[in-house]
Structures are given as C-alpha cells and as structure tokens.
C-alpha positions in Angstrom: -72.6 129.2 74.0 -70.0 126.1 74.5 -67.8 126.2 77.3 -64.3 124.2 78.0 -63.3 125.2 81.5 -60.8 122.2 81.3 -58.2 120.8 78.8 -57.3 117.6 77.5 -54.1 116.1 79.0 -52.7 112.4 78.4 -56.7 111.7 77.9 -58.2 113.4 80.4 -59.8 116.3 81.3 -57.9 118.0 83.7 -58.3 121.7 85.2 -55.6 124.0 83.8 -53.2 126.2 86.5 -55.1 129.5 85.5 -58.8 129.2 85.9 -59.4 132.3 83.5 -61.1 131.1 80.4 -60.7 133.1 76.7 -63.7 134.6 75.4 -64.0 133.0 71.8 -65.8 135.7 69.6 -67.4 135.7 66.3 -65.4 138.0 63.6 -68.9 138.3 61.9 -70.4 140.2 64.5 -68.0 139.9 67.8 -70.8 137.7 69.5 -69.8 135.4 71.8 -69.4 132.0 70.5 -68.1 130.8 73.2 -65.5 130.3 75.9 -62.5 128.1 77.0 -59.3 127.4 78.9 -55.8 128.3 77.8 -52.7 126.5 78.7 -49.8 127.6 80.2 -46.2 126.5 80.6 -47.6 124.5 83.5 -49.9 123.0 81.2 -47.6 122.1 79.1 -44.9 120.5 81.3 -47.7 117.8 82.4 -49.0 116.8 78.9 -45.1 116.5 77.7 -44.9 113.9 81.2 -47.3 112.3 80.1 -46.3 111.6 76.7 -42.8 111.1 77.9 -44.1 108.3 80.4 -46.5 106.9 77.6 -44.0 106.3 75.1 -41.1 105.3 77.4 -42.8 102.9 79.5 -46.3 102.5 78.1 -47.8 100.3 75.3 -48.4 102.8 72.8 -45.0 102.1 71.2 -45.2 98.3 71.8 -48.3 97.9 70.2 -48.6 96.5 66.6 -49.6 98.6 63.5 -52.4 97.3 63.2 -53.8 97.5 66.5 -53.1 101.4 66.0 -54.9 101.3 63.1 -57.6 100.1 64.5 -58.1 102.6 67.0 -57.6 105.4 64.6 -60.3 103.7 62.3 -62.8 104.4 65.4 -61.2 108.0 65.7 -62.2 108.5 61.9 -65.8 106.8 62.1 -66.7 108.9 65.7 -64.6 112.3 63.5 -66.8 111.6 60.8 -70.4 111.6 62.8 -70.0 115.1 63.7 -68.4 116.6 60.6 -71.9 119.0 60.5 -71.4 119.9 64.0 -67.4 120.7 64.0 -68.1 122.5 60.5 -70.7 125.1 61.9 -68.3 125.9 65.3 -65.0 126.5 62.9 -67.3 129.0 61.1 -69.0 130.5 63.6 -65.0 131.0 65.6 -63.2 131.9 63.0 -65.2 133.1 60.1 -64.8 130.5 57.4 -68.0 130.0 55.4 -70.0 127.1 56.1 -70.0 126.4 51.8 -65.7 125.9 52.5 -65.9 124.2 55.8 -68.7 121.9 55.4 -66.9 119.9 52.6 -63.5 120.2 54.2 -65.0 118.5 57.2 -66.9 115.8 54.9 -63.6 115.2 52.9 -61.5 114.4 56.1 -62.5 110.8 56.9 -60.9 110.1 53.4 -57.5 112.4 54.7 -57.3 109.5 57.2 -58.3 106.7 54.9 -55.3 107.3 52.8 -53.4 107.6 55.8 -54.7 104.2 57.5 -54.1 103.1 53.4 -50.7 104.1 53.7 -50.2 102.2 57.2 -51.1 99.1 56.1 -49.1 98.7 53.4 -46.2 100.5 55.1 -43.5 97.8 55.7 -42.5 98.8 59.3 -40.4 95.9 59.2 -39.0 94.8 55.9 -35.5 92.6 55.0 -33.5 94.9 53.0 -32.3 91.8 50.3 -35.5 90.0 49.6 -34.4 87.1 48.1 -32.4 86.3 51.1 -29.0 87.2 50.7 -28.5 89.4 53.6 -29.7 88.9 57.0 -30.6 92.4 57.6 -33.9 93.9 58.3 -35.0 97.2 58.2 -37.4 99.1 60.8 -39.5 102.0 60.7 -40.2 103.2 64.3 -41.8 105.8 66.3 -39.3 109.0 66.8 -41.2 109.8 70.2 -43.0 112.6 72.1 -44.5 114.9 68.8 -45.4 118.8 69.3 -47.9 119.3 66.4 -48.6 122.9 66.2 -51.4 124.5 63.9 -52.5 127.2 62.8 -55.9 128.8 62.9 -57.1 128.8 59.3 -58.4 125.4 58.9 -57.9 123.7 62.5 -59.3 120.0 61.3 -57.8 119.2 58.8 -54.0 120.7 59.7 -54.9 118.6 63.5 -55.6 115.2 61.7 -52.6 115.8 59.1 -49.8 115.4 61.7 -52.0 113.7 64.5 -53.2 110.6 62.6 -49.8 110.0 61.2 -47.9 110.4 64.3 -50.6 108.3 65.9 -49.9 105.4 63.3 -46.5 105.5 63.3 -46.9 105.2 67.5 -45.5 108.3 68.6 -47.2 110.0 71.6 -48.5 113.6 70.4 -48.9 116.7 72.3 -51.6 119.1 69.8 -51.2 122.7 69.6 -54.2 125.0 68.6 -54.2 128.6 68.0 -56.4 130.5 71.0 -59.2 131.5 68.1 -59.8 127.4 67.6 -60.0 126.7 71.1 -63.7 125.2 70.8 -63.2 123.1 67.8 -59.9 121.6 68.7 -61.4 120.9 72.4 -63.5 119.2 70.6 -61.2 116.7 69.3 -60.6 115.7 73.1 -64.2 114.4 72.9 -63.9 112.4 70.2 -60.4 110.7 71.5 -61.5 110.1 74.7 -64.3 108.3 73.3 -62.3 105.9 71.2 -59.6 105.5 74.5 -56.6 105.7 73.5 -54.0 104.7 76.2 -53.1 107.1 79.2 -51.0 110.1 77.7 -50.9 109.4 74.4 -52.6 112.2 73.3 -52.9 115.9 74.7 -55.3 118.2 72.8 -53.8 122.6 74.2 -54.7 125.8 73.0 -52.3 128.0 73.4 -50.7 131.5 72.8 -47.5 132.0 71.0 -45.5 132.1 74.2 -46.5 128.8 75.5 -46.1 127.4 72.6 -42.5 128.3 72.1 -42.2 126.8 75.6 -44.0 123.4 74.4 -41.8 123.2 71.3 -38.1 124.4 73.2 -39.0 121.8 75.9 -36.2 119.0 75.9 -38.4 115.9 76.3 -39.8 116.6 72.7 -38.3 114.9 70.3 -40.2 116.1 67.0 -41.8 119.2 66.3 -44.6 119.3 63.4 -45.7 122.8 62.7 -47.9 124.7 59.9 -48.1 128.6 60.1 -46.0 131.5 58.7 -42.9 131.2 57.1 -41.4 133.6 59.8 -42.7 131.6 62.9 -41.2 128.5 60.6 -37.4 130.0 60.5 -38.0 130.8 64.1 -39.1 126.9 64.8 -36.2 125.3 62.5 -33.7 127.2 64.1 -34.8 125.9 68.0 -35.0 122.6 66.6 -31.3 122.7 65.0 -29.9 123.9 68.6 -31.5 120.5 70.1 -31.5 118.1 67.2 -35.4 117.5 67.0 -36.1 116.1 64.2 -38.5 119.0 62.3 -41.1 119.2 59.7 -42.6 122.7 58.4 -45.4 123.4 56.3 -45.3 127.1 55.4 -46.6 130.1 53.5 -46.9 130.2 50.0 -47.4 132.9 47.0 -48.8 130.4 44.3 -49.1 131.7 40.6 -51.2 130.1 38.5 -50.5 130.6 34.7 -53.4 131.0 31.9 -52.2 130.2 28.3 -53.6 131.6 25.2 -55.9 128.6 24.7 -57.3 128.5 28.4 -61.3 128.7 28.1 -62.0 131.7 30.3 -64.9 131.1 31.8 -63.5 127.4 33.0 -60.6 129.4 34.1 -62.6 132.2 36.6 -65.0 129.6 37.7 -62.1 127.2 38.8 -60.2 130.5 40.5 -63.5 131.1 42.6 -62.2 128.8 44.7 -58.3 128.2 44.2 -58.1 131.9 44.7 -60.3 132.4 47.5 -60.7 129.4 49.5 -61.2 129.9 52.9 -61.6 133.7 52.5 -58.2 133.5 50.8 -56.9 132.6 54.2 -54.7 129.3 52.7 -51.6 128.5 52.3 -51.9 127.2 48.7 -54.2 129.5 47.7 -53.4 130.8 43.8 -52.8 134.8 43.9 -50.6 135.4 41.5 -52.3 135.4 38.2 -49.8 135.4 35.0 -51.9 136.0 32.0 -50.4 136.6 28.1 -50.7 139.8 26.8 -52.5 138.9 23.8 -55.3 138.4 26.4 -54.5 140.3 29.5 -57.1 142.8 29.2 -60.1 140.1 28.6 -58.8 138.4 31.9 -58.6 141.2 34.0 -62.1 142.0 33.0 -63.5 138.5 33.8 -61.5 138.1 37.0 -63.3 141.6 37.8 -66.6 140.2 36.6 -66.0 137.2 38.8 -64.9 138.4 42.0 -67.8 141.6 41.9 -70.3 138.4 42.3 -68.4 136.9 45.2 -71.1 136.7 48.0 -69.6 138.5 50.8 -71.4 138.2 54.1 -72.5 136.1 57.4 -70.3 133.3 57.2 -73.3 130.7 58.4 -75.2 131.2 55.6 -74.3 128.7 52.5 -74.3 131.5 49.6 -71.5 133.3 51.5 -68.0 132.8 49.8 -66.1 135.3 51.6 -66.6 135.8 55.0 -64.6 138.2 57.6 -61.0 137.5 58.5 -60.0 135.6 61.4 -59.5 138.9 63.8 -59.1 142.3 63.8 -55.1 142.0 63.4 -55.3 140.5 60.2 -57.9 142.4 59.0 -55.6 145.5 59.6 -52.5 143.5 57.8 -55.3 142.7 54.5 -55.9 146.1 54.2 -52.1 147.6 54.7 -51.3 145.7 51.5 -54.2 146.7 50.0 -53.0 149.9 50.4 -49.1 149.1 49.5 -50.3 147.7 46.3 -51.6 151.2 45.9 -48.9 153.1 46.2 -46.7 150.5 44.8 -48.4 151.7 41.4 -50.5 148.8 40.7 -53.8 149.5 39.2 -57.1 149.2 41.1 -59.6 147.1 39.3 -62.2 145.9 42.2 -62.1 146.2 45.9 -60.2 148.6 47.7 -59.7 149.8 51.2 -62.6 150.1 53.5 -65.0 147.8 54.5 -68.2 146.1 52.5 -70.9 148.4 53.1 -73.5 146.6 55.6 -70.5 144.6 57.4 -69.0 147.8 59.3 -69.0 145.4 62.9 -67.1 142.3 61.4 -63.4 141.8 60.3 -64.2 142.2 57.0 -62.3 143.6 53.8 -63.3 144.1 50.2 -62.2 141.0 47.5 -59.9 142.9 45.7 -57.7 142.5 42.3 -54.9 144.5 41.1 -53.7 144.5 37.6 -50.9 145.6 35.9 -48.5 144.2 38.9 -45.0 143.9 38.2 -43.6 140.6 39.8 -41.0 143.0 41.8 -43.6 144.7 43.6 -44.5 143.6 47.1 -48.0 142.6 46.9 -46.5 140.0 44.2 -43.8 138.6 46.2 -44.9 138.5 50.1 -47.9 136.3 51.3 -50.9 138.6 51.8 -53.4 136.0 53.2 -56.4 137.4 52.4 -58.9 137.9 49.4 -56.6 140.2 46.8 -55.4 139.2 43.9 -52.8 140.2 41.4 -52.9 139.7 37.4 -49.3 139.5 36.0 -48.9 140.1 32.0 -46.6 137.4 30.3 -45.1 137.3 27.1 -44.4 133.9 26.2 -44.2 130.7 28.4 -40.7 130.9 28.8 -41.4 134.2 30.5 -44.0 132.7 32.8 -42.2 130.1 33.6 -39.6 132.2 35.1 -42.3 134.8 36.5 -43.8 131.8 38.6 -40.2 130.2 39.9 -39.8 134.1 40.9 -40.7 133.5 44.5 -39.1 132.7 47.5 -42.2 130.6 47.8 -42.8 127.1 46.1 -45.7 125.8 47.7 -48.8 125.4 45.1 -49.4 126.6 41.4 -51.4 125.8 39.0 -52.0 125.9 34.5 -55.1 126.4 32.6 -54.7 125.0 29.3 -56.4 123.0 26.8 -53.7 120.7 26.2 -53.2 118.7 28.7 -49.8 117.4 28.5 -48.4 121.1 27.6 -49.7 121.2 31.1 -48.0 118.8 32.3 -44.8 120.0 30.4 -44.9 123.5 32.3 -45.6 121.8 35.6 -42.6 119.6 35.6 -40.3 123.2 35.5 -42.3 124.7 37.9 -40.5 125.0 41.9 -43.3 124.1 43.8 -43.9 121.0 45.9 -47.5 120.9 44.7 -49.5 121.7 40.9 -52.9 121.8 39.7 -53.2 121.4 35.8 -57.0 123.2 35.1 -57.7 122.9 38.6 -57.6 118.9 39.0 -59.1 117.1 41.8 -56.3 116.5 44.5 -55.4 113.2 45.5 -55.2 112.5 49.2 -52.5 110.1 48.9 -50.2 112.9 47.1 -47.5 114.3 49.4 -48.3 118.2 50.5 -45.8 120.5 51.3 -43.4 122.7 49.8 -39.7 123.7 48.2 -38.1 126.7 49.4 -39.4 129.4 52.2 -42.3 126.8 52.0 -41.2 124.0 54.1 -39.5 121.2 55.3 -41.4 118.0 54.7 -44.4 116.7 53.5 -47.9 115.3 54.7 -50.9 113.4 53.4 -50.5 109.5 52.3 -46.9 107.7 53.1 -44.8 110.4 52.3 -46.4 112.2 55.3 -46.0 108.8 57.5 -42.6 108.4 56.9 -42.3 112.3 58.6 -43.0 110.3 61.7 -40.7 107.8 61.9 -36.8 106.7 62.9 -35.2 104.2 60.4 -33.2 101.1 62.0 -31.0 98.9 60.2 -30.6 95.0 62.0 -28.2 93.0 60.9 -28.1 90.0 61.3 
C-alpha cells in the first residue's frame, strides 16, 4: 500500500492543513490501493504564493529557453524510467487496463519530445520584417501563474500536456488532480523534485471539485488549463471571463466514425477495438457513434456484435483485459442509466445490457454494449456517455453522413474507413471536428489536439499547444 501523507508545494513536500488522508480504492475489487492527502483552500492559497513569488521575483521567468529545456529533458528521461511503475498504479487506482496504460505511459517521453521539438524551434524572440526594414521585434512570453486542472481518466498524459508546455514557455504551474489519481499524480512530485526545478515553480494537489473551483477563481492565477466535462468547462469559461484569465478547455466529445461501402470489415472492427473502447471507453475522443450505409448495415452490426462479445472483460492488471471496471461507483451508475435510456429510447439491443458481467458483481463494472438502429435524435447519440456502449447509425449516402456526423454539439475526434484514401481525406476536410483519423492512422504528436464547438477552447500537443502558454509583445524599435 503507498502512502502520501504530504503534498507537493513550490517543490516541497509540505504537510497539508487537514491531516486526514483519502483512502484510494481499487474499482476491481474496492481493495485498498492506497492512501493520500487532499488539499484544501489552504493548500491552495500557499502553492498560488509560491508560484506568484516564483514568477514575479524568481528566475524561472528570466531564465533562457533553453535552459528550461534542459531541465524538462531530465523531467522526461527520470518520467520515462518509471513508465512500468506509474502504469501499474493508474491501473490498479482507477481501473484502466494495464494493455491501455502501459503503452500510453511508453508513448509519453515522445508527448514531450515534440514539445521540447516545438521549443527549440519556437522563435520566442523574432524581428517581425526579416530583411530589416522595420525595427520591431516580436516576443513570446510567459502569461504567469497556470492552474492546470485534469481529469481522472488518463492522469499522465493530460498532467504532462499542459505542465511541460507551461514549463517551457516559463510560466509557474500549479497541477490539479482528481482525488481517484491522488497516488499517481503524487508521484510526479517525485520525479520533479528530483530534477529541481526552482522554489515554487511547480505545485503537484489533489483535490475535490470545491477546492478546485477555489484554485481556479483565485485572483493571482492568471491562466487556467482544464480537461474534463463540457459542463465543468462552461462553468470554468465563464469564471475566467469575469476575471480576464486567459483560458484553454479541452472537453467532451461524441465522435462518429463513418464506414463507406468499400471499408474492409474486418480492418474496420479490429481498428474500433480500440478507437471505440480505449480506456474502457472512458476518453474523450473515443469513436461511438458508428454511421454505417444501409447497403451494409446489417453485416456491420453483426461484426461490431461479434467483436465486442470477445472483448476480455476482467481484472484490469492482467494484460488480456480490454475493459476493465469504471473509475467509481458514480459513473458506473451514470453507464448504466443510459444504457437503460437507449432502451426506452427504442433503440435496439444487440450485446450488453444492464447488469453487471457475471463473476465481476464487487467491481464498477458494466457490460460492453452496442445499440443499433439509433436515430441521431436520440439521446444516447447526442450526449457523451463515457463508457463502453456504442451506437450504429444507418446512412444513405455520404452526403447524409456527412451531415449525421456534423450533427453534434460536439466536434472533438471522428474518424473514415475507406479504401480510398484521398475520398478519406475529402470527407475529413467537411467534417467539424478539431481532430480525424482516416482508417485509424497513427497520430502525430506534433498535431494540435483539441476541439470545435462544446469541445473546447484551444489546443495541446506540439507548438500549437506552446503557443496556449504564452503572451505576445510587440517592440518597436
């Protein structure tokens, strides 16, 4: 069992105000896992000091880019030495198979790569008329003290997507974890106060959803970076517009992915194994919304039901699992409420179901489950379900897909399965998302992330998600 009785303030540990510590259980089997300090508003007014002193009178600001990137080069090497370690705790706190988190965690050192890519080729400090012209320069600079708030669903990666960039771009950064990450974010305290980063730079908090309203309504913050619901989003945008923080919001999503009539099948269910149901279907990007044409609709939903019936469900530390239990027993409960909506909604109920896989009674467990003949109106096809469950959509023709996909207030991810490549392309350039997969293509880390609509504000990943980080000053000259 791991224990954090303290928290990681302005690099430091420090004892929190309240001495009681959360008990962090498994959703497998409710064992203990482990347990650790929470902050409170207290907590919270000395990291933002901290920062506030660090970047107003410390060097953190001052130093160079490069020196910064040298530092956060160490951060990624020490990250990367322990990506076994921090894999097994996220799985064992919150339930994501070890067969999702153990190559998320191997995959991060290159997140930061293309971010410590992106930094050295930034321009922080450019003349706007290169061939001389104008005397005028251009600056990129630090906004300040950064809330970073994440969610719980993959704590790693979301915590090195806003704290390596505002790192870089030499902001100070207060982190933000969700209570059921409390051992694997703490763990990040570890690794940053080996590498030594100057006094307050960095704060590393869990946190309930009180304190961190607190952290991000507090008036010495001057950015707020959040990922989580679209609700908790509108709720963050509009404190930040009452203040004038400068904001950046990486939301829910409802992602259709469209098959066309010349999609090989089997390619197509093999490459939805994990688009669909990544990370228990706990992701933001994930790709529930299936649109399939009706000259085929009935082989699909036949092979998405063949597909999903093999889905290992089970112990999330063992490596055949690919759907483990949901994070708690709250969204468990909200899994299986739509489950039942789509139900009464009318839909029909291919696999799954209500109830729990037999064998699995003590975990936060629901059934994979797929739904066919879903009308886009419905609201298992509109609202973000976060869970394993899956809806196929007939199509007529691709104009009518088209529009079926762009009918969301969503527009995070989507993907096309086709064997034409550039008709893929062609349907991905109409489609309102800020992010596309044509037959499932590898993702490119330098690629901005993020979304159009009820998605987000923003972007991450490469320069675009540097540039979220940074205040642009004009000298002339």
């Amino acid at each position: 069992m791991i224990t954090y009785d303290r928290l990681f303030i302005g690099g430091e540990w420090v004892w929190p105000s309240s001495a009681e510590l959360l008990d962090i259980r498994s959703p497998h089997d409710q064992s203990l896992v482990g347990r650790a300090a929470q902050a409170t508003p207290a907590d919270m007014d000395r990291a933002v000091a901290a920062a506030r002193k660090a970047f107003d009178h410390g060097p953190w600001p001052l130093t160079t880019p490069k020196e910064r990137q040298v530092l956060i080069s160490r951060f990624n090497e020490l990250h990367a030495e322990r990506a076994t370690e921090a894999a097994e705790l996220i799985s064992a706190e919150r339930g994501s198979p070890i067969s999702f988190t153990g190559p998320v965690q191997a995959a991060l050192a290159g997140q930061t790569d293309a971010y410590l890519r992106a930094a050295a080729s930034f321009g922080w400090e450019v003349p706007l008329d290169p061939s001389g012209g104008s005397k005028a320069l251009l600056r990129r600079e630090p906004i300040g003290v950064v809330a970073a708030v994440i969610p719980w669903n993959a704590p790693h990666q979301a915590a090195l997507a806003k704290i390596v960039p505002a790192l870089l771009a030499g902001n100070t950064v207060i982190l933000k974890a969700s209570p059921e990450n409390s051992l694997s974010v703490l763990m990040l305290g570890e690794i940053a106060a080996e590498v030594g980063f100057p006094e307050g730079v960095l704060s590393i908090l869990p946190s309930d959803r009180e304190t961190s309203e607190y952290l991000i309504s507090h008036p010495d913050v001057d950015k707020i970076s959040f990922t989580g619901s679209t609700a908790a989003g509108r709720r963050i945008a509009g404190i930040a517009g009452e203040q004038l923080k400068r904001v950046s919001l990486e939301l829910g999503g409802k992602s259709a992915t469209i098959i066309l009539e010349d999609a090989d099948l089997a390619t197509v269910v093999a490459g939805l194994s994990f688009v669909s149901f990544a990370n228990n279907g706990e992701s933001c990007w994930n790709h529930s919304r299936i649109l399939a044409p009706r000259s085929r609709y009935e082989e699909v939903v036949a092979a998405l039901k063949e597909m999903m019936e093999g889905l290992n469900v089970g112990d999330p530390a063992d490596p055949a699992t690919a759907i483990g239990p949901m994070v708690r027993a709250g969204q468990q409960e909200r899994v299986q409420s739509y489950i039942e909506l789509g139900i009464k909604e009318g839909a029909r109920l291919v696999s799954g179901g209500t109830g729990v896989p037999e064998g699995l009674e003590g975990g936060c467990y629901v059934k994979p489950t797929l739904f066919a003949d879903v009308d886009n109106s419905m609201r298992i096809a509109q609202e973000e379900i976060f869970g394993p469950v899956l809806v196929v959509i007939p199509y007529g023709d691709e104009e009518e897909a088209i529009r079926i996909a762009n009918d969301s207030p969503y527009g995070l991810s989507g993907g096309v399965w086709t064997a034409d490549t550039a008709r893929g392309v062609e349907i991905a350039r109409r489609i309102r998302t800020g992010y596309f997969l044509v037959n499932a293509a590898a993702v490119s880390l330098e690629a901005p992330f993020g979304g159009y609509k009820a998605s987000g504000i923003g972007r991450e990943f490469g320069s675009a998600g540097l540039s979220e980080y940074v205040e642009l000053k004009a000298i002339n000259i």
